[in-house]
Each structure stands twice: as structure tokens, then as C-alpha cells.
C-alpha positions as CSV (number, residue, x, y, z in Angstrom):
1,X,-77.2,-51.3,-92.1
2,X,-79.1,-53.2,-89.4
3,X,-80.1,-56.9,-89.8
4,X,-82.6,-58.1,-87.8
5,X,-84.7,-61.5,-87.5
6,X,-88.0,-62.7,-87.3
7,X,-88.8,-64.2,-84.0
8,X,-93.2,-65.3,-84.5
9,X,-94.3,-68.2,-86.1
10,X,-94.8,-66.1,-89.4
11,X,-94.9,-62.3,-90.5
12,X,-96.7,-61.0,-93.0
13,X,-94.5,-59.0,-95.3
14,X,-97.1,-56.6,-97.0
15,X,-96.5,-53.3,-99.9
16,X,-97.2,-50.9,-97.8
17,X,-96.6,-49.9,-93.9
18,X,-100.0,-50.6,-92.6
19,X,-102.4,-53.8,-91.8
20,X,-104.7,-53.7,-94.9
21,X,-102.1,-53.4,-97.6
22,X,-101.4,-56.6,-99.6
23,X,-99.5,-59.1,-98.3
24,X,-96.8,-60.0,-101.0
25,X,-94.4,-62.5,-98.8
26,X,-94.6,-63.8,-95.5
27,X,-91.1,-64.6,-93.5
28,X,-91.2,-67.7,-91.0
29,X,-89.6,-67.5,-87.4
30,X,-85.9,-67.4,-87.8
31,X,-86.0,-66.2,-91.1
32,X,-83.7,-62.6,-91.3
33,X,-83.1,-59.2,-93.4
34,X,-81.7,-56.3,-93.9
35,X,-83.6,-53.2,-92.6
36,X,-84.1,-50.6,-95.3
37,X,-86.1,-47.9,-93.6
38,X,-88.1,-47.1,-90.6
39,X,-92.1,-45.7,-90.2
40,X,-94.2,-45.6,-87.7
41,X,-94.1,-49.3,-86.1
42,X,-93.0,-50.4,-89.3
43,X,-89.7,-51.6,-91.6
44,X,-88.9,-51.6,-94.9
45,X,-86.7,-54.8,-95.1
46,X,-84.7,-56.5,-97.9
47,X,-85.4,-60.7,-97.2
48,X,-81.5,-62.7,-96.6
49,X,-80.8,-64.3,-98.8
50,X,-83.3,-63.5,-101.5
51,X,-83.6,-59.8,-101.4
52,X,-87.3,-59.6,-101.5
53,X,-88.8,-56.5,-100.1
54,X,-91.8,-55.3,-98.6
55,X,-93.0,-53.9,-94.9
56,X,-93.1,-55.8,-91.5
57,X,-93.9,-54.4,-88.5
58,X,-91.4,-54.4,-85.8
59,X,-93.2,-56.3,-83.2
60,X,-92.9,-59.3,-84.8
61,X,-89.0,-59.7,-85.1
62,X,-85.9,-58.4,-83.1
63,X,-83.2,-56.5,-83.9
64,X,-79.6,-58.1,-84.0
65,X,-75.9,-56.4,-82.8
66,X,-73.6,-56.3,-84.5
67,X,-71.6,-59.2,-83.2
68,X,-74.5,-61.7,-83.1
69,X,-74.7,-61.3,-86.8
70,X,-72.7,-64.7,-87.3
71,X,-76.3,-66.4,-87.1
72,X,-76.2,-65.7,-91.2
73,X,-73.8,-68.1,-90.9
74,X,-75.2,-71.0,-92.8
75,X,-73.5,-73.7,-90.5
76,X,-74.9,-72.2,-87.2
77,X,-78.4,-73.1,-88.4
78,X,-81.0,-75.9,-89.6
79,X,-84.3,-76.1,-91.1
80,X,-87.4,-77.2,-89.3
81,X,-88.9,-80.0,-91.8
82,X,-92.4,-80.5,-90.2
83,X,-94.6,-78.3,-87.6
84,X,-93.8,-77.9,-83.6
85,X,-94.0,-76.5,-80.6
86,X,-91.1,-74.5,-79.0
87,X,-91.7,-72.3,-75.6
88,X,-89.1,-69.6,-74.8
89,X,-87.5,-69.3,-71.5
90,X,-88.6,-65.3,-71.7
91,X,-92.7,-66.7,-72.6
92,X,-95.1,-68.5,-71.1
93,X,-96.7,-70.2,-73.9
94,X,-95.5,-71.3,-76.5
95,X,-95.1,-70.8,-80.2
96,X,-96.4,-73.4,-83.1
97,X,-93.3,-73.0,-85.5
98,X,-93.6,-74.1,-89.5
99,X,-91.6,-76.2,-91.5
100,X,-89.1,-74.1,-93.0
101,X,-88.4,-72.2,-89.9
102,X,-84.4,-71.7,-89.3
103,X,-83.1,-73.2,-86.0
104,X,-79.9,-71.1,-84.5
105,X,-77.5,-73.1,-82.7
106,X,-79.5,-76.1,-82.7
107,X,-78.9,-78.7,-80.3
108,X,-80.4,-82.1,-81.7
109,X,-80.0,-83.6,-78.3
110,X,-81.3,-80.9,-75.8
111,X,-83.8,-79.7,-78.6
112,X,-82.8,-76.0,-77.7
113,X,-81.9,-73.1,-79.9
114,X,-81.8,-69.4,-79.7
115,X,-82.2,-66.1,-81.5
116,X,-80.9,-62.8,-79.9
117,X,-80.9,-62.8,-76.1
118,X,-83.6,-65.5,-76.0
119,X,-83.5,-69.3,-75.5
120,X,-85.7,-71.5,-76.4
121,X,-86.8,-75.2,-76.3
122,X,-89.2,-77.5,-78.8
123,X,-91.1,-79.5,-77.1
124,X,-91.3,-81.8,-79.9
125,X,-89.4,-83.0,-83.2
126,X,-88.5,-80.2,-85.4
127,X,-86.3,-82.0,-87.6
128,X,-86.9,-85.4,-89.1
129,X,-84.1,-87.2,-90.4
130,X,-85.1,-88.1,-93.9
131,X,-82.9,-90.4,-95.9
132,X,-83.2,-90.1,-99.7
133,X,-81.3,-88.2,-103.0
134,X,-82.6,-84.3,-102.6
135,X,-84.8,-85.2,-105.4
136,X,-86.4,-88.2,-103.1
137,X,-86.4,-85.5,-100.1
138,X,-88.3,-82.8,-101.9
139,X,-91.1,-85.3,-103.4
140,X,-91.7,-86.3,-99.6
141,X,-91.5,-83.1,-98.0
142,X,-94.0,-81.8,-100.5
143,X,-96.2,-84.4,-99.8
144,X,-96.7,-82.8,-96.0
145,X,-98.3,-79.5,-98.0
146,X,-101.4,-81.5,-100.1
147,X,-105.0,-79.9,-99.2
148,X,-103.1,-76.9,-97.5
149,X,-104.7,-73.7,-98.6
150,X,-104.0,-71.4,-101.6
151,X,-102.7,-68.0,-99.8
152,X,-101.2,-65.2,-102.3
153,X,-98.4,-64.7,-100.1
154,X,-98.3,-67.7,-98.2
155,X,-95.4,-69.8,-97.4
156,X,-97.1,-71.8,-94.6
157,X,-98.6,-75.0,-94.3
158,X,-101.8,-72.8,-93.1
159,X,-102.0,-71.3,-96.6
160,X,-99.4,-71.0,-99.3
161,X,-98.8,-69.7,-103.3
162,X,-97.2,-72.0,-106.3
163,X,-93.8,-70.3,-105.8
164,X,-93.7,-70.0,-101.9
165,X,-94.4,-73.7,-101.9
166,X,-91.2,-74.4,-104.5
167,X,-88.8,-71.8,-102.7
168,X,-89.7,-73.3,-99.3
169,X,-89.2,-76.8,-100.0
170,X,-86.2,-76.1,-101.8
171,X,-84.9,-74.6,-98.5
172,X,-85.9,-77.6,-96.8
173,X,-83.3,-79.7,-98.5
174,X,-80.5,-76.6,-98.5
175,X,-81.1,-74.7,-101.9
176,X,-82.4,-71.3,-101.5
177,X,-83.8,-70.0,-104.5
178,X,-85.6,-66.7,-105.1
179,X,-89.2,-65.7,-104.2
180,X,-91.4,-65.8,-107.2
181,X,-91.8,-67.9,-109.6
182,X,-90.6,-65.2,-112.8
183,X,-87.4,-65.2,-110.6
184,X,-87.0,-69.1,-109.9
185,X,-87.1,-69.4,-113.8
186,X,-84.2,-68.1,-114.4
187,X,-82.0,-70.4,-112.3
188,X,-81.1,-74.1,-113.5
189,X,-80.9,-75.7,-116.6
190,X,-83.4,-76.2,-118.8
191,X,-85.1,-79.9,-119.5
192,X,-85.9,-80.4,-123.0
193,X,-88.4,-82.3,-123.1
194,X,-91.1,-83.0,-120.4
195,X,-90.6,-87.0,-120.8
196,X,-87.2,-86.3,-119.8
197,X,-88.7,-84.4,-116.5
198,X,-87.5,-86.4,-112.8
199,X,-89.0,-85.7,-110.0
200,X,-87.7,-82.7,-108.2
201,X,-87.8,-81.1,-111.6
202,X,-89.4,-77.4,-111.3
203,X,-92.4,-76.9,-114.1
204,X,-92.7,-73.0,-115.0
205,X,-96.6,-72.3,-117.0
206,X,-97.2,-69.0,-118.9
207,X,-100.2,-67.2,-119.6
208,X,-101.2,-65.3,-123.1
209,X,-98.5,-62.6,-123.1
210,X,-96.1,-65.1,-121.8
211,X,-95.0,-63.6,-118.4
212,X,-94.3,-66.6,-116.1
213,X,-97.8,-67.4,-113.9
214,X,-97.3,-70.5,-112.1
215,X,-94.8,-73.4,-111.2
216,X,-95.1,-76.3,-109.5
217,X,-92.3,-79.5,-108.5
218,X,-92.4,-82.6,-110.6
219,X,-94.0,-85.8,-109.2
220,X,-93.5,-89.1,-110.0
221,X,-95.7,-90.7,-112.8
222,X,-95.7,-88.2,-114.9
223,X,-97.8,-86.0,-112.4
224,X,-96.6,-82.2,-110.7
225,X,-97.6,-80.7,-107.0
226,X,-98.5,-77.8,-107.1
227,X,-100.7,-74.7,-105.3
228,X,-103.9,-73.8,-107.2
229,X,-107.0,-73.5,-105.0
230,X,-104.9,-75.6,-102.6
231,X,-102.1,-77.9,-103.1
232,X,-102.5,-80.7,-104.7
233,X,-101.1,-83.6,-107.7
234,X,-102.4,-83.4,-111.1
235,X,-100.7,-85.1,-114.3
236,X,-98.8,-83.1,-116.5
237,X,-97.6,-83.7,-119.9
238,X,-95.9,-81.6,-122.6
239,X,-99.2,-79.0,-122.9
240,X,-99.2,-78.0,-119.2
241,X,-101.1,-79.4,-116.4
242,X,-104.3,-81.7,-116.7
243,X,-107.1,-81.7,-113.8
244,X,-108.7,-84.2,-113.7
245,X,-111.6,-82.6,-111.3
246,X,-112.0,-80.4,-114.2
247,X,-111.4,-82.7,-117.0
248,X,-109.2,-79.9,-118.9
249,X,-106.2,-78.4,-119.3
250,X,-105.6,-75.8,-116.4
251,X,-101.9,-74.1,-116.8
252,X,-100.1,-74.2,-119.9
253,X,-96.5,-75.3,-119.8
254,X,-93.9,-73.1,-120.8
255,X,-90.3,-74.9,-119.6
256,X,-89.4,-77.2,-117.3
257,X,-85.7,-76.8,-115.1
258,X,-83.4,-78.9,-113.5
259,X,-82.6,-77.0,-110.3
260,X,-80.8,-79.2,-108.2
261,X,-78.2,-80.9,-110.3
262,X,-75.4,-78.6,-109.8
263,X,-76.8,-76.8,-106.9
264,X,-76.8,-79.1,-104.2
């Protein structure tokens, strides 16, 4: 099979192989997959590491050979924590890059890295160096999301869903974890009772028939982050999540899981 990468500041990854079909993922510059099958200016790809699947069309990533492959490696790369501006030496304007974005070959110093054939340069911090437990490191890194958009799809700062905001600040601090949130659930262990919740603890809310609807990240003082409408903090307690905009209960809680004892 051939793996290719993406190599724009995001890519939609839609249902079907054309513009207006629904966007159900979108893959962030560096990010790579397996391709499935080809159509028209489109790819059917399976997402590394999660196996998600869905349509991209070509223009927006490059194809790898075989023996630059290695870049799957996990110690080749790092993780963009915060938004910036890289140029390549093949371009002549730049790109704005998102957190989350994977860095190949890296250099901390020179700020260069590279994907492919081409080389490129940041022309400004990708990577803060955060000290903190991961459970310290995900409350923060969340907090650089608050007000962004609700996007079904999203995994941006420009516009993001509930369980693309948990799986891509979980790959912030090194755990990759799958793409929706009735996936996510099943990983971890499970927290028996909301008082016993730390932050960094993953909330999971279900609706009437009980199929998994929403998650969000625990926040200190007995609040949660989360994406609905935009992201944002509301308290949670052992019922589900209480707005206080609304004055009601908005998502009813179903389990809360501990996934990043054990994982880190």
C-alpha cells in the first residue's frame, strides 16, 4: 500500500469524493495515512494511527517512497503546541500551521523540518516548552481552544467538535487516542465516581438510547472543557454538565475515564 502525508495547514477528510459531501474528519499538516483507493482527484485514505476513513483530495498532501516511510517513526517527529508560520524553501508564502501539526526532523535550534522532498522553516515558535504532570499539560493546552468555534469535523483552533478537541490535545502531550468520541470510550479505566474525577479526566455524555454523544476533558473545580456551540468551561457534577448561560442541565453524564494513568 502507499502512505502518504498531508502537507496544507488542514484537509478536510469528507464521505464522499467530491467538495459538497460532509466533512467527517479533518487531518492537520504532517498528519499521514494509508491510501485505500483512487478517483478522480481524490483518495480513499485510512488515518495513521487511528484508522479513520474518509476522502481527501490529492492536492492537498504528497505521496511518500517507500524508503522515506521511517517519518511514522514516532521519534523522528514532534507536535506543534500553539499556531505558526512556516515558509517552504519550494513556496513563496507561507503556511499558518495548527497546534497539533506533526514536525519531521525537527530541529529546535534552526526551527527547520521537512516532509517529502521539501524543507521548510517556522518563522516562529512552534513548540512551547511546558513544564507540568500530562494532566497539568492538557488543562493548559486546552485552555488555548476556549471561544474557538463548534465545527462537526473540526480539529482546528478555527473550528473544532467535542471529540476532535479531546483526541487532539491528547496528541499534544503524546497519547493518540481514536477519533470519535464512541471510540475514545472504550479506552482507559473507568472513574467511579465523578468526585473522584482529576483533571485530565475524559467525561463521556449519552443521549436517550444511550449511544455515546459528547465528551469533554475535566477541569479543575469541579468544572469540564468542552465543544458545544464553541468551546468553553461549564461545572459538571454527577448528572452531566450544568450551563450556567442556560441555567440547566445540557449533557447528561454517562461515565467518566482515566486515560492517561497507564498510557503515558
Amino acid at each position: 500500500m502507499t502512505n502518504g502525508v498531508v502537507n496544507q495547514s488542514l484537509a478536510a477528510l469528507r464521505k464522499e469524493p467530491f467538495e459538497r459531501s460532509e466533512m467527517v474528519s479533518q487531518l492537520l499538516f504532517g498528519e499521514a495515512f494509508t491510501i485505500l483507493e483512487r478517483f478522480k482527484g481524490w483518495i480513499r485514505i485510512s488515518t495513521l494511527p487511528d484508522g479513520y476513513e474518509g476522502w481527501i483530495d490529492e492536492k492537498l498532501c504528497v505521496l511518500l517512497e517507500k524508503e522515506q516511510e521511517c517519518l511514522f517513526n514516532p521519534t523522528v517527529h514532534t507536535v506543534s503546541n500553539q499556531l505558526f508560520l512556516a515558509k517552504s524553501d519550494a513556496e513563496e508564502f507561507p503556511l499558518r500551521l495548527c497546534p497539533g501539526s506533526s514536525l519531521f526532523y525537527y530541529d529546535s535550534i534552526s526551527g527547520s523540518f521537512s516532509i517529502g522532498e521539501s524543507n521548510y522553516i517556522s518563522l516562529n515558535q512552534p513548540v512551547e516548552q511546558l513544564d507540568g504532570s500530562p494532566r497539568e499539560l492538557l488543562v493548559k493546552l486546552a485552555q488555548n481552544y476556549i471561544n474557538s468555534p463548534y465545527l462537526w469535523g473540526g480539529r482546528s483552533p478555527y473550528g473544532i467538535d467535542c471529540s476532535g478537541l479531546v483526541q487532539i490535545l491528547f496528541k499534544q502531550i503524546g497519547i493518540n487516542i481514536p477519533r470519535d468520541a464512541g471510540q475514545q470510550v472504550n479506552f482507559g479505566e473507568t472513574v467511579d465516581f465523578i468526585n473522584m474525577a482529576k483533571p485530565g479526566d475524559v467525561a463521556f455524555f449519552d443521549d436517550e438510547e444511550g449511544s455515546i454523544v459528547h465528551v469533554g476533558i475535566i477541569y479543575p473545580q469541579g468544572k469540564i472543557i468542552h465543544a458545544s456551540g464553541y468551546v468553553r468551561v461549564d461545572f459538571i457534577d454527577h448528572q452531566g454538565i450544568f450551563s450556567q448561560n442556560k441555567q440547566k442541565y445540557t449533557h447528561k453524564l454517562r461515565v467518566v475515564k482515566n486515560l492517561i494513568d497507564g498510557l503515558t
